[in-house]
PQR file of N, CA, C, O and H, with PARSE charges and radii, in Angstrom:
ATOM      1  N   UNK A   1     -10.767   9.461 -11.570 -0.4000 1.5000
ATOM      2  CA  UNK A   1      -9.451   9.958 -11.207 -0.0000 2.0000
ATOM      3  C   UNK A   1      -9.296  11.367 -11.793  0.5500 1.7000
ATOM      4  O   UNK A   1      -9.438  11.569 -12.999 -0.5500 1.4000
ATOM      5  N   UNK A   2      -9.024  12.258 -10.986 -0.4000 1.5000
ATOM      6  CA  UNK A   2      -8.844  13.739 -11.318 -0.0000 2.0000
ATOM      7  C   UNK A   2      -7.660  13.732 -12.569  0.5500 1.7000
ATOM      8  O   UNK A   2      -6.782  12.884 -12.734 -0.5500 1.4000
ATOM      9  H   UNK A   2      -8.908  12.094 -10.007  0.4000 1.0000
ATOM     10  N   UNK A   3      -7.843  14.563 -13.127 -0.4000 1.5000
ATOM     11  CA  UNK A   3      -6.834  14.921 -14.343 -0.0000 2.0000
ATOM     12  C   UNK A   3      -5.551  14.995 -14.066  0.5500 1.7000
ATOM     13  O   UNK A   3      -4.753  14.288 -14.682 -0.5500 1.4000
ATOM     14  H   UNK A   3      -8.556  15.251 -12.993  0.4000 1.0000
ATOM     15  N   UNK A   4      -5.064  16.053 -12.886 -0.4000 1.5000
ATOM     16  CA  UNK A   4      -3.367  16.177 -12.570 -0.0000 2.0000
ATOM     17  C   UNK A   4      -3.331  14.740 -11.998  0.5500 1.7000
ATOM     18  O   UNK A   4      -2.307  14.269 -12.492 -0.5500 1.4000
ATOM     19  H   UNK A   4      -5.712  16.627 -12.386  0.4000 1.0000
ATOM     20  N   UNK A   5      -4.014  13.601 -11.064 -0.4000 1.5000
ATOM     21  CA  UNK A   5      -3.486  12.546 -11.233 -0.0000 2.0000
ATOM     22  C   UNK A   5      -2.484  12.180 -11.812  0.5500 1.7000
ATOM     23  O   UNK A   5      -1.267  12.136 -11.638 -0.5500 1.4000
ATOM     24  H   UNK A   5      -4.846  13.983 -10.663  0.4000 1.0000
ATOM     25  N   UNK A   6      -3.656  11.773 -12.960 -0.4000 1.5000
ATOM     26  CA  UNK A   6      -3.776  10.897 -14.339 -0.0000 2.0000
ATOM     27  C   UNK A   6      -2.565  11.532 -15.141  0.5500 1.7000
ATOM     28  O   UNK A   6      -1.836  10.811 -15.823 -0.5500 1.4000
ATOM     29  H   UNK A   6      -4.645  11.808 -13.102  0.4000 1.0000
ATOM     30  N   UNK A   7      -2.319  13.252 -15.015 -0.4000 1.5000
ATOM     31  CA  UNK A   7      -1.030  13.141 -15.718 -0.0000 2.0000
ATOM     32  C   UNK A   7       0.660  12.474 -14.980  0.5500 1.7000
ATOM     33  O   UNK A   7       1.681  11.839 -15.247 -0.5500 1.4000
ATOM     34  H   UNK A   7      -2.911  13.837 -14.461  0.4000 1.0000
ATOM     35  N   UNK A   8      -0.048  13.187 -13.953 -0.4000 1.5000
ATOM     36  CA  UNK A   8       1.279  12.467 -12.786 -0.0000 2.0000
ATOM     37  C   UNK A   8       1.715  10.941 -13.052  0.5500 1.7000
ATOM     38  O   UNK A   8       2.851  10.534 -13.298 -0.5500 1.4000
ATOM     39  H   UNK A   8      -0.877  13.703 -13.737  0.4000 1.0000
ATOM     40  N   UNK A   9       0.600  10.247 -12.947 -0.4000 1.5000
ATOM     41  CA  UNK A   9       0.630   8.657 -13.773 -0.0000 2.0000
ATOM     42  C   UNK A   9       1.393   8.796 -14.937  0.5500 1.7000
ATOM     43  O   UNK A   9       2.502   8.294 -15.121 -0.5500 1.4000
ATOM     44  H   UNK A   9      -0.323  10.577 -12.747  0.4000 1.0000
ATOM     45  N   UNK A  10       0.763   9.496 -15.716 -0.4000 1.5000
ATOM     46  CA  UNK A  10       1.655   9.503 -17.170 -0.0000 2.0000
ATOM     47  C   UNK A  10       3.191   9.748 -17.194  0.5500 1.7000
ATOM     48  O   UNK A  10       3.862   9.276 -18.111 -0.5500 1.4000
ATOM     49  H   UNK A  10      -0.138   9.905 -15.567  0.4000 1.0000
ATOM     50  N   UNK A  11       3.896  10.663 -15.949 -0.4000 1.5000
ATOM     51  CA  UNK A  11       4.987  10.712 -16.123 -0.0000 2.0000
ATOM     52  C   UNK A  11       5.615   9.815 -15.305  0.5500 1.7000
ATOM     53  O   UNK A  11       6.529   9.225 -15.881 -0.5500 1.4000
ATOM     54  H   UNK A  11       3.351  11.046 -15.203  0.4000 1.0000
ATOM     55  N   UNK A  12       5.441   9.499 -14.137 -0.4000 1.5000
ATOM     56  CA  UNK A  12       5.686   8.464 -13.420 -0.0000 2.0000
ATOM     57  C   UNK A  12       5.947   6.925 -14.197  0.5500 1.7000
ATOM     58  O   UNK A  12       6.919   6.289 -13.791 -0.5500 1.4000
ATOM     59  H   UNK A  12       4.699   9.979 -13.669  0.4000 1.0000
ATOM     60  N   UNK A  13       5.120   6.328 -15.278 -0.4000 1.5000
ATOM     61  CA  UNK A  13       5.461   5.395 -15.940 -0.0000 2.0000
ATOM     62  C   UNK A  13       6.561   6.060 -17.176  0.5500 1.7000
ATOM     63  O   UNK A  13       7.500   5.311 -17.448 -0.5500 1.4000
ATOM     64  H   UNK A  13       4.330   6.845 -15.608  0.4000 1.0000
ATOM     65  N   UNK A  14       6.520   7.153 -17.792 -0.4000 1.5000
ATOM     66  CA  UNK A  14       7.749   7.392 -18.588 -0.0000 2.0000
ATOM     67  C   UNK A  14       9.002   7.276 -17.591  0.5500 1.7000
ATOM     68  O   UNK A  14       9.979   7.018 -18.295 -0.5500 1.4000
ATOM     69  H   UNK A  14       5.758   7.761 -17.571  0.4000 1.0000
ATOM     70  N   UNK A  15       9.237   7.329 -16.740 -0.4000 1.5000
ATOM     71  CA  UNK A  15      10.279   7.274 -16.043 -0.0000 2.0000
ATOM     72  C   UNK A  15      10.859   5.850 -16.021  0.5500 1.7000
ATOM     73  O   UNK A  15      10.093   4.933 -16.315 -0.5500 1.4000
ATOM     74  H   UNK A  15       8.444   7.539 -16.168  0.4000 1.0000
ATOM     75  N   UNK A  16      12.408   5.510 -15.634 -0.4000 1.5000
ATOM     76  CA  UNK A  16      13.375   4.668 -15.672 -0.0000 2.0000
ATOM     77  C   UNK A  16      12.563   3.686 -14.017  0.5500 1.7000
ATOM     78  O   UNK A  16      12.303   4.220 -12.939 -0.5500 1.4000
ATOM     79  H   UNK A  16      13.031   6.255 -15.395  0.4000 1.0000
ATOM     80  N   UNK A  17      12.359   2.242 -14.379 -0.4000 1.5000
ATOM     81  CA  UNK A  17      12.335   1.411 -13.280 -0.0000 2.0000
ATOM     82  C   UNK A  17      12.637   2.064 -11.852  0.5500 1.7000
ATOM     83  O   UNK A  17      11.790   2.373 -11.014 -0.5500 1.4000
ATOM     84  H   UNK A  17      12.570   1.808 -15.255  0.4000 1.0000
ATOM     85  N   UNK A  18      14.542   2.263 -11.715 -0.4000 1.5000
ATOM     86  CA  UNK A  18      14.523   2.705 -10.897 -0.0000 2.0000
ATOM     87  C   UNK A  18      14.246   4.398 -10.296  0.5500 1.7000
ATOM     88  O   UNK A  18      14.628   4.647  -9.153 -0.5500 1.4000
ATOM     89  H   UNK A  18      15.230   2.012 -12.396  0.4000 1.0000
ATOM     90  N   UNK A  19      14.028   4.758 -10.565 -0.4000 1.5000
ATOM     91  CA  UNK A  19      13.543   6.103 -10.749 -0.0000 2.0000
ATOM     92  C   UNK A  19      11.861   6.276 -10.060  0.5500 1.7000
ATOM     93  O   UNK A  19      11.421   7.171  -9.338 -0.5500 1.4000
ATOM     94  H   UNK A  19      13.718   4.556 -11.494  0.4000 1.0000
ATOM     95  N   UNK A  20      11.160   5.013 -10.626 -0.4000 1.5000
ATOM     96  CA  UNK A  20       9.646   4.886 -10.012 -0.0000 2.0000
ATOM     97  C   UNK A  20      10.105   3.959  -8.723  0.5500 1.7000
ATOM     98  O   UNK A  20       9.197   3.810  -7.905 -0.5500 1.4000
ATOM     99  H   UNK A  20      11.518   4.287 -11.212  0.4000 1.0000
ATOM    100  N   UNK A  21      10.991   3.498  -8.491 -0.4000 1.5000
ATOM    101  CA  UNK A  21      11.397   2.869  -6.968 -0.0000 2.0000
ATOM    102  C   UNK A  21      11.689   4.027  -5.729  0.5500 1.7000
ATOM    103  O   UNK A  21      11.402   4.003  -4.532 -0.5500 1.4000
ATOM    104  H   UNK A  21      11.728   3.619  -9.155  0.4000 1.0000
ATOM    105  N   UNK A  22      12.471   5.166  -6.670 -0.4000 1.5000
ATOM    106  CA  UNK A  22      12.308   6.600  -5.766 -0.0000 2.0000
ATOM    107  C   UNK A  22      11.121   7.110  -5.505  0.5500 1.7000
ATOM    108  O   UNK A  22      10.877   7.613  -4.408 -0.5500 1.4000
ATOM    109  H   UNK A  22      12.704   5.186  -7.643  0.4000 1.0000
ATOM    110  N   UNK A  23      10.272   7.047  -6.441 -0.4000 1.5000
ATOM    111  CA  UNK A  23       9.237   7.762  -6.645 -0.0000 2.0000
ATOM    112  C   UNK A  23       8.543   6.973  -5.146  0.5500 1.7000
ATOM    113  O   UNK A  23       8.368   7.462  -4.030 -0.5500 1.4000
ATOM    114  H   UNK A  23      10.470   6.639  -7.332  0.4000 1.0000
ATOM    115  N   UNK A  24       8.350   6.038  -5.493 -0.4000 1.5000
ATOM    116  CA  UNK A  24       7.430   5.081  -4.411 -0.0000 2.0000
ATOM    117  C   UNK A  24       8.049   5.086  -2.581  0.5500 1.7000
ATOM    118  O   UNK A  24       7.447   5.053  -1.508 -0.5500 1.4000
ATOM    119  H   UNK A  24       8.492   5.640  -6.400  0.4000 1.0000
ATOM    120  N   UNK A  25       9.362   5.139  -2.916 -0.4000 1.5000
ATOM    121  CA  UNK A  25      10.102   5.656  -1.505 -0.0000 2.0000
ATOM    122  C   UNK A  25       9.630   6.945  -0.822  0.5500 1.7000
ATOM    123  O   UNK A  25       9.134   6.990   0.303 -0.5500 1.4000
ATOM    124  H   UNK A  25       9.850   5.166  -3.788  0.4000 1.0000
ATOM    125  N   UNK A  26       9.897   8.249  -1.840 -0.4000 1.5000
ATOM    126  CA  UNK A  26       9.137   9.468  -1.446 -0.0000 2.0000
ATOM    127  C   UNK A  26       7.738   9.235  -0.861  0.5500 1.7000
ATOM    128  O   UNK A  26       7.402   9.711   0.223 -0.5500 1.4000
ATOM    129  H   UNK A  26      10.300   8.212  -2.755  0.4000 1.0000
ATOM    130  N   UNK A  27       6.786   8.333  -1.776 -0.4000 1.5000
ATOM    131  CA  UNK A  27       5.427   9.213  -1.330 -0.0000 2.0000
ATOM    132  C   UNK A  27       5.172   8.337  -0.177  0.5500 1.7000
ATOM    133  O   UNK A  27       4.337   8.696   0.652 -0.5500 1.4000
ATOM    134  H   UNK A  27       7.059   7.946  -2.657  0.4000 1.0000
ATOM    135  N   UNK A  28       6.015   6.848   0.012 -0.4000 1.5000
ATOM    136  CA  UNK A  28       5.848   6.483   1.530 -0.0000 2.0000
ATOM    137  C   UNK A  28       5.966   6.958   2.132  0.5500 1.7000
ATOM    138  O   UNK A  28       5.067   7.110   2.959 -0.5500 1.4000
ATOM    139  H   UNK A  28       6.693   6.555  -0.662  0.4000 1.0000
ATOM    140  N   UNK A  29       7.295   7.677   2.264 -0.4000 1.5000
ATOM    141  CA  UNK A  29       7.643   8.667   3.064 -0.0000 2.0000
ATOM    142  C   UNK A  29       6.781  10.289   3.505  0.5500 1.7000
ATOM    143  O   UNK A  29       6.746  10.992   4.515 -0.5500 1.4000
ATOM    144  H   UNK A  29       8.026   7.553   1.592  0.4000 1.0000
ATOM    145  N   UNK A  30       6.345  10.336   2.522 -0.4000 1.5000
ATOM    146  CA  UNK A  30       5.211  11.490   2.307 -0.0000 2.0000
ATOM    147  C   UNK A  30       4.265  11.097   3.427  0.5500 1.7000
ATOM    148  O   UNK A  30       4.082  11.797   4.423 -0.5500 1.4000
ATOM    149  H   UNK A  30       6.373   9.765   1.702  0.4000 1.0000
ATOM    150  N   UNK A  31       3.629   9.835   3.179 -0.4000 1.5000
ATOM    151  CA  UNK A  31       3.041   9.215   3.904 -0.0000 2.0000
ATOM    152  C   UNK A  31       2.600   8.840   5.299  0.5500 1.7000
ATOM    153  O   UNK A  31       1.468   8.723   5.769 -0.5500 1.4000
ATOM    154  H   UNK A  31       3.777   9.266   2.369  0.4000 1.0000
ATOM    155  N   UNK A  32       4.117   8.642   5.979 -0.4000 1.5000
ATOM    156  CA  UNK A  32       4.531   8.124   7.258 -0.0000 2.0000
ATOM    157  C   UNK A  32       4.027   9.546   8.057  0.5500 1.7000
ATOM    158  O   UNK A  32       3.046   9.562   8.802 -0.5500 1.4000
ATOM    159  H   UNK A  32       5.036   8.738   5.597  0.4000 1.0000
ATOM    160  N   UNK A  33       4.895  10.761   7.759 -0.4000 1.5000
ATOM    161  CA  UNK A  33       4.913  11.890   8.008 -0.0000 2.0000
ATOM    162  C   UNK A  33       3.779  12.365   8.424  0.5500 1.7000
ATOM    163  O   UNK A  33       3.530  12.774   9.558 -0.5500 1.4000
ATOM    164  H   UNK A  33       5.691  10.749   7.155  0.4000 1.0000
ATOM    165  N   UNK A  34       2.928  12.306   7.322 -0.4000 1.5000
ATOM    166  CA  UNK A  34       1.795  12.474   7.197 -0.0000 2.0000
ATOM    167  C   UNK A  34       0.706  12.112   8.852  0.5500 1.7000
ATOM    168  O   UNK A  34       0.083  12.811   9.650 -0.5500 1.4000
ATOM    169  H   UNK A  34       3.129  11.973   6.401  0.4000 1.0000
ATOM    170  N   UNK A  35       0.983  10.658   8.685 -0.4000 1.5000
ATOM    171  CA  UNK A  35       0.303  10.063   9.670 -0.0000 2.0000
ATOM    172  C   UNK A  35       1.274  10.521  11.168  0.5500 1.7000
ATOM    173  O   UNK A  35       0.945  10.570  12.353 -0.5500 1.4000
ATOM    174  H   UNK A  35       1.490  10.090   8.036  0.4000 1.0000
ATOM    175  N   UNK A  36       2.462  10.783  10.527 -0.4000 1.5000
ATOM    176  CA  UNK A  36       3.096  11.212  12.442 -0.0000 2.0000
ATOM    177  C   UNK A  36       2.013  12.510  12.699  0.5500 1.7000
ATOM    178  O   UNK A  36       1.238  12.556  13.655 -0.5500 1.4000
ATOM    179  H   UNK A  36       2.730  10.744   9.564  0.4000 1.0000
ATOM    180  N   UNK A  37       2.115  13.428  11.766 -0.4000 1.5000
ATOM    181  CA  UNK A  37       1.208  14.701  12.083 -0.0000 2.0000
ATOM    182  C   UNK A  37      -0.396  14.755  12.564  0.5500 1.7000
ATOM    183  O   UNK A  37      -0.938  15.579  13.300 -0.5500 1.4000
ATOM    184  H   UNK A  37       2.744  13.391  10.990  0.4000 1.0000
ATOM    185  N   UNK A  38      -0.924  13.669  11.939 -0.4000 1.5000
ATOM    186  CA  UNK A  38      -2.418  13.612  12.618 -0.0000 2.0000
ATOM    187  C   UNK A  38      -2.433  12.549  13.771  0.5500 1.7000
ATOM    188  O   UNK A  38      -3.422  12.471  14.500 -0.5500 1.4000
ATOM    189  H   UNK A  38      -0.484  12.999  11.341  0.4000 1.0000
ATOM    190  N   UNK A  39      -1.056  11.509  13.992 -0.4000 1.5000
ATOM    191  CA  UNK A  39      -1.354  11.266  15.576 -0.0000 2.0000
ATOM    192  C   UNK A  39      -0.745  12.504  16.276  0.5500 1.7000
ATOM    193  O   UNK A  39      -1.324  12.591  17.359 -0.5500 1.4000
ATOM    194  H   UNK A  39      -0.253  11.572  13.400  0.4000 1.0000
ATOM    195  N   UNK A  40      -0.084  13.233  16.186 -0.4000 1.5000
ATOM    196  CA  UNK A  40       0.648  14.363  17.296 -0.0000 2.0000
ATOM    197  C   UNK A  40      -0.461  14.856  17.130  0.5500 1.7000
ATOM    198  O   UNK A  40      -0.998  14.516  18.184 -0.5500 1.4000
ATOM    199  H   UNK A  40       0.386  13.162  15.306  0.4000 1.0000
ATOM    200  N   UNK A  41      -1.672  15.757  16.240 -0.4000 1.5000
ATOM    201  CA  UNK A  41      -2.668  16.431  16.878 -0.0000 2.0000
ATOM    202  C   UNK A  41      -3.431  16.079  17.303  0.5500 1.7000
ATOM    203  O   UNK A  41      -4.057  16.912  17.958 -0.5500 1.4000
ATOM    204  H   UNK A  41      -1.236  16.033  15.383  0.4000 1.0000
ATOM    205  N   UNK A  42      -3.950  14.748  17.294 -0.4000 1.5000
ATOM    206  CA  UNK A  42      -4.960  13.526  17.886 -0.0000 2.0000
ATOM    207  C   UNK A  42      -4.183  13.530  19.331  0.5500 1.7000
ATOM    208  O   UNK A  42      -5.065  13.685  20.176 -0.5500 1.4000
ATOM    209  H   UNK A  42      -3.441  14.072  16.762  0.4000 1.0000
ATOM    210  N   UNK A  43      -2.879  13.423  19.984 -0.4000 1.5000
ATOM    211  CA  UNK A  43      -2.756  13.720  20.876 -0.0000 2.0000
ATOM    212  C   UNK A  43      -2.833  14.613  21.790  0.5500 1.7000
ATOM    213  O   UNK A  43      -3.270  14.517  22.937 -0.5500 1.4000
ATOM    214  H   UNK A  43      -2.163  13.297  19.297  0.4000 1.0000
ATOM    215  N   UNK A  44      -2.248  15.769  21.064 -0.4000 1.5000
ATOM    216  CA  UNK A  44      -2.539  17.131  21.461 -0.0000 2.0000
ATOM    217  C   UNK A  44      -3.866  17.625  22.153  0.5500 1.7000
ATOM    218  O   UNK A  44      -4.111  18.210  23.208 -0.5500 1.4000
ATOM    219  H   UNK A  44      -1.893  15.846  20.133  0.4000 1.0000
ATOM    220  N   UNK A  45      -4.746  17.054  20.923 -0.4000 1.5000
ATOM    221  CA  UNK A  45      -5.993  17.163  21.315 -0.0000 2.0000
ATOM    222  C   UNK A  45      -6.781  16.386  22.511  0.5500 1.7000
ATOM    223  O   UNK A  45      -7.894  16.635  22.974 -0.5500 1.4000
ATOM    224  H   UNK A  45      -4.547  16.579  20.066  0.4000 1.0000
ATOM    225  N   UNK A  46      -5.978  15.503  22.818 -0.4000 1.5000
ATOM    226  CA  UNK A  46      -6.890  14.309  23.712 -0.0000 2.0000
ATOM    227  C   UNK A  46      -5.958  14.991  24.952  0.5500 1.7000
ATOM    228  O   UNK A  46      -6.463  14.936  26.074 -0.5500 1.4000
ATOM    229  H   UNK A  46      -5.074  15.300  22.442  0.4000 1.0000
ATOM    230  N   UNK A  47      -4.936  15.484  24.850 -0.4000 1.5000
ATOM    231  CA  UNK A  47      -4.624  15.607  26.230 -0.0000 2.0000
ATOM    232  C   UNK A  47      -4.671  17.276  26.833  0.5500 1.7000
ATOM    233  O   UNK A  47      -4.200  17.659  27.904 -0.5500 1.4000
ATOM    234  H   UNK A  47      -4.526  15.529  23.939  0.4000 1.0000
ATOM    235  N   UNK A  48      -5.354  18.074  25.843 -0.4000 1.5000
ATOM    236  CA  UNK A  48      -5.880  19.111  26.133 -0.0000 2.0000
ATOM    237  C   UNK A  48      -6.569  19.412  27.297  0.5500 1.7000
ATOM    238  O   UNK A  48      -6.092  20.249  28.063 -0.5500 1.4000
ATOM    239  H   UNK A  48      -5.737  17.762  24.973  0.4000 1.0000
ATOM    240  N   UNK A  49      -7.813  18.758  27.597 -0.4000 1.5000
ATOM    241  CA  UNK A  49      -8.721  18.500  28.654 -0.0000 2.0000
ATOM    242  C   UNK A  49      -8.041  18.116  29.961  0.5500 1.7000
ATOM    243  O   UNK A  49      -8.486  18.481  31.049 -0.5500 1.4000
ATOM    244  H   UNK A  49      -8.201  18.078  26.975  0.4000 1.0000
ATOM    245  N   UNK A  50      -6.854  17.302  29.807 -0.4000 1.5000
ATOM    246  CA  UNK A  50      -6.487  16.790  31.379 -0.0000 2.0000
ATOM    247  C   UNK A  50      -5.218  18.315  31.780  0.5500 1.7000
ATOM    248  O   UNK A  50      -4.798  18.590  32.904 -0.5500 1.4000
ATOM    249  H   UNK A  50      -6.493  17.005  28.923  0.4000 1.0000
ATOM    250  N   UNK A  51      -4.888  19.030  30.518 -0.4000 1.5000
ATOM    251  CA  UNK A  51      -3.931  20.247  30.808 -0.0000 2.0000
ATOM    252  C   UNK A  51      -4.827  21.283  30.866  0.5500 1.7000
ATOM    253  O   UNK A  51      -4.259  22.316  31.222 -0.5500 1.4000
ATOM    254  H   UNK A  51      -5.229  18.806  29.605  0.4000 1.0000
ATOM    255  N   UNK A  52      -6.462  21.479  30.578 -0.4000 1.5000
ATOM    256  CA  UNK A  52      -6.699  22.534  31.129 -0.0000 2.0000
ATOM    257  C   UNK A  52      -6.659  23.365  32.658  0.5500 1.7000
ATOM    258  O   UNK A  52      -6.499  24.537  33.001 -0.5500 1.4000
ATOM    259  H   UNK A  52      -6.924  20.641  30.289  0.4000 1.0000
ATOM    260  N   UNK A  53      -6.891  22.099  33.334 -0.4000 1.5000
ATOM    261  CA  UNK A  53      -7.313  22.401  34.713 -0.0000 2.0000
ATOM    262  C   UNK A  53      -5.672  23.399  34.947  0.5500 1.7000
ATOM    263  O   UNK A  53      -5.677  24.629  34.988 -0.5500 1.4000
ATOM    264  H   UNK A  53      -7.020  21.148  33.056  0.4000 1.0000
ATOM    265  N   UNK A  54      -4.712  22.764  35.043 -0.4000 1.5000
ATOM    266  CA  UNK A  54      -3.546  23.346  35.000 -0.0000 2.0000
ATOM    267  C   UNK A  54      -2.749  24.758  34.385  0.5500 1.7000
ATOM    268  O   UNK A  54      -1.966  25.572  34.876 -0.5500 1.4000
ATOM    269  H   UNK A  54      -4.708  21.765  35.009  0.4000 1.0000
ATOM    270  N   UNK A  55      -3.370  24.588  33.089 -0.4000 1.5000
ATOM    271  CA  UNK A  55      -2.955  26.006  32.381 -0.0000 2.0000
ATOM    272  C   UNK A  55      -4.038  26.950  32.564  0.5500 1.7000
ATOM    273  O   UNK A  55      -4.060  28.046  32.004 -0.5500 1.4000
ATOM    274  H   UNK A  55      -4.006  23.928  32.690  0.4000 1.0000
ATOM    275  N   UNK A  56      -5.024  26.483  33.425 -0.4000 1.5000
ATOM    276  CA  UNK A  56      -6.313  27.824  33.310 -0.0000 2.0000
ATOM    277  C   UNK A  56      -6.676  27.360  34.790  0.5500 1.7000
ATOM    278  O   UNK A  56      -7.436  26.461  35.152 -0.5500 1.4000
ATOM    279  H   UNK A  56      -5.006  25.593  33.880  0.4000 1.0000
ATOM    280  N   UNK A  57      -5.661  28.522  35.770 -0.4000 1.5000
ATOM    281  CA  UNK A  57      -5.919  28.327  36.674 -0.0000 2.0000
ATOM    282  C   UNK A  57      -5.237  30.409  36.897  0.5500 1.7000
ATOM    283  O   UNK A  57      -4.327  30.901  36.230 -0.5500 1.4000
ATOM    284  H   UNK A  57      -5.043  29.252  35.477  0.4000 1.0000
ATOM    285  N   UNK A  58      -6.084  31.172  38.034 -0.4000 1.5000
ATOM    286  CA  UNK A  58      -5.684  32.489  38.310 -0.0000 2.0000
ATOM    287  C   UNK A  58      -4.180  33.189  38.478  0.5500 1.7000
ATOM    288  O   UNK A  58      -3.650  34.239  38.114 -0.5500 1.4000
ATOM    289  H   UNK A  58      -6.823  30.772  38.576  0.4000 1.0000
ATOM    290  N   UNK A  59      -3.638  31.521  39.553 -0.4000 1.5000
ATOM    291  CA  UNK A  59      -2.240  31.976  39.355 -0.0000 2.0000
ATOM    292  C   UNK A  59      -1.136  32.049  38.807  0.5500 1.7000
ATOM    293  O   UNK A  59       0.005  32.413  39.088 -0.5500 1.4000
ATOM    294  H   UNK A  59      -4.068  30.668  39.850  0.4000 1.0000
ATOM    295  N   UNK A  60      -1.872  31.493  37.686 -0.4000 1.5000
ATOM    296  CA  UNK A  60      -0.816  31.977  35.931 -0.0000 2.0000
ATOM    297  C   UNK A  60      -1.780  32.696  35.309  0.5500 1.7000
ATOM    298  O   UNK A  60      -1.504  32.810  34.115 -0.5500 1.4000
ATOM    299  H   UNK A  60      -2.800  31.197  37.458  0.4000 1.0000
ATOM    300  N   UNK A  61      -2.771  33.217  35.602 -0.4000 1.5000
ATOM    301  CA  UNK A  61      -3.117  34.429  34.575 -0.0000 2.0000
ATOM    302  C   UNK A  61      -2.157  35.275  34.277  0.5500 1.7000
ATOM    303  O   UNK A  61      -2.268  35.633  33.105 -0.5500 1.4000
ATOM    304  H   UNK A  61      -2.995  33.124  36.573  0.4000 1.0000
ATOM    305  N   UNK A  62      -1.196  35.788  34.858 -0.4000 1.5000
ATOM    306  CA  UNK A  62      -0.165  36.785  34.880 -0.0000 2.0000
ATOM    307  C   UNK A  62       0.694  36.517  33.029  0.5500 1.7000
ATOM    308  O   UNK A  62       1.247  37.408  32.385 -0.5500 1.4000
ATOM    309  H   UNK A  62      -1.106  35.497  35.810  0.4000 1.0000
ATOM    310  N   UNK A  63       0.565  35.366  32.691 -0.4000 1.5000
ATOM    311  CA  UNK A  63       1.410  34.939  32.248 -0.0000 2.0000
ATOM    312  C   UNK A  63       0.470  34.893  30.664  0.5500 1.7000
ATOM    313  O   UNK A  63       0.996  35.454  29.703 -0.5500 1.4000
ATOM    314  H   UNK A  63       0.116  34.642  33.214  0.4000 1.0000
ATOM    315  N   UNK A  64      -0.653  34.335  30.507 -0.4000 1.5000
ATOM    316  CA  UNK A  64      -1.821  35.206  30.015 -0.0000 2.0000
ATOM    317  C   UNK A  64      -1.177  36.513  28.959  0.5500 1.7000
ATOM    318  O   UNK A  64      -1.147  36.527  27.729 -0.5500 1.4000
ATOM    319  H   UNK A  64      -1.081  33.880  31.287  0.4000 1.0000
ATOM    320  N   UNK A  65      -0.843  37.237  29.632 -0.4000 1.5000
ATOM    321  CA  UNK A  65      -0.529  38.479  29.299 -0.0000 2.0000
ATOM    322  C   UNK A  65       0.557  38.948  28.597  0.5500 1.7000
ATOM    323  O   UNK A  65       0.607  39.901  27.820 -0.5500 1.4000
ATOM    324  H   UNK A  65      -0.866  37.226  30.632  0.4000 1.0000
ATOM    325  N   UNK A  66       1.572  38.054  29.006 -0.4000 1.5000
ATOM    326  CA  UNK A  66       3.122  38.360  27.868 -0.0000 2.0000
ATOM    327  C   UNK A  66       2.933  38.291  26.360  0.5500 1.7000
ATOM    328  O   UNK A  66       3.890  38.479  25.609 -0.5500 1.4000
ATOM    329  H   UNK A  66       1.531  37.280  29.637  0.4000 1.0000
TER
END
């Protein structure tokens, strides 16, 4: 376990019961987020290929350009 961990641990248990119930709320939350962001680019990415044909086509090159 890396060092800033291990201190993070250390203050995390000095803290009040409820206080580490916040703590544990946040980093779920940290968490969730987390995972919304790598399915939105896992999507992004998968549906790239079926929007190329569409966005890379001559008669929006024009647009290309702004």
């Amino acid at each position: 376990m890396a060092s800033d961990t291990k201190a993070l641990i250390r203050k995390i248990e000095a803290l009040p019961a409820e206080r580490v119930a916040e703590i544990e709320d946040f980093v779920d939350f940290i968490g969730s987020r987390e995972q919304e962001r790598v399915l939105t680019r896992a999507a992004a990415a998968a549906s790239a290929p079926a929007f190329a044909a569409i966005w890379s086509n001559p008669e929006d090159d024009v647009y290309d350009a702004l």
